[in-house]
C-alpha positions in Angstrom: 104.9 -9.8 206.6 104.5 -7.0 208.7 106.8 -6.0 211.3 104.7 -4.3 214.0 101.5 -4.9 215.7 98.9 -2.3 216.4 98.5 -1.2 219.7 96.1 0.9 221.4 97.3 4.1 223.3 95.4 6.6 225.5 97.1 9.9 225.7 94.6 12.0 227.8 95.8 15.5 227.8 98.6 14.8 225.4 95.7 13.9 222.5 95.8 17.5 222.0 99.3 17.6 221.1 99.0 15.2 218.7 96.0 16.3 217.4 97.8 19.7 216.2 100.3 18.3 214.7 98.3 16.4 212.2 95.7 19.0 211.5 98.9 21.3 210.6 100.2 18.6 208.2 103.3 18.2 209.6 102.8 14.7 210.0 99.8 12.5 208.0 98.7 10.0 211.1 98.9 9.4 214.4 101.6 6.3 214.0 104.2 8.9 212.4 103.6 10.9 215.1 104.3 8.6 217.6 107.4 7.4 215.8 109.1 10.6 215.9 108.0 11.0 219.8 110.1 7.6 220.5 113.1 8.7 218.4 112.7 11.5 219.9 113.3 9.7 223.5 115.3 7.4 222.2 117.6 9.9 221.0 117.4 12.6 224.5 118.1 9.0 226.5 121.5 8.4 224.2 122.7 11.8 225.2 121.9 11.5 229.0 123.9 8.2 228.9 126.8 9.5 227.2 126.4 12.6 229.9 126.7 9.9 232.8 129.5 7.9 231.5 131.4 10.7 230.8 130.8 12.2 234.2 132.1 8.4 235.7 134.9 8.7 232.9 135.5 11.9 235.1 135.1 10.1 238.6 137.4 7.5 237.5 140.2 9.5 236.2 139.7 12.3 239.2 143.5 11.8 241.3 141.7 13.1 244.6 142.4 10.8 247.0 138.8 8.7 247.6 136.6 9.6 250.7 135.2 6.8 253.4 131.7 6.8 252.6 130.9 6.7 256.7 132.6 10.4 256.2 130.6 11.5 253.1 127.2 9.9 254.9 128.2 12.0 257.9 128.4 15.1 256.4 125.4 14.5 254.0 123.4 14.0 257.5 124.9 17.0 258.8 123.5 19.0 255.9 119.9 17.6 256.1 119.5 17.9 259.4 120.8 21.5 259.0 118.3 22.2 256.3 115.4 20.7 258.1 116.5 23.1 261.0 116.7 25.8 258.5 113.3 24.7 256.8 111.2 24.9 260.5 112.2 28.4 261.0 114.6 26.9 264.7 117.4 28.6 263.1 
């Protein structure tokens, strides 16, 4: 029994792509092809994950004392508003 269905993709500009890797042999059809692009992903979106949960590992275990978020918000205002300042050429 088979244990996929067929599906129909449209790739627009990405058809090229796909088409030079099978016209250079490297892979025989279009399924393989796609295979390897969602290993690919699947593989790039592991390592981002690990990247975050080390980074809240990090957080977690950082002895800093905590900041109100009110202050942090304050601040993070400050900044924009000083960037839009910046940005409209008032500075």
């Amino acid at each position: 029994m088979r244990t996929s269905r067929p599906i129909t993709v449209t790739l627009g500009e990405l058809q090229r792509s796909l088409d030079a890797r099978l016209t250079s042999g490297a892979y025989s059809s279009a399924s393989e092809v796609l295979r390897a692009a969602l290993r690919a992903l699947d593989r790039e979106e592991a390592a981002l994950d690990e990247i975050l949960r080390e980074r809240v590992r990090e957080a977690l275990e950082d002895p800093r004392p905590s900041l109100p978020a009110e202050d942090v918000f304050a601040r993070l205002r400050a900044y924009h508003a000083e960037r839009v300042k910046a940005e409209s050429g008032d500075a």
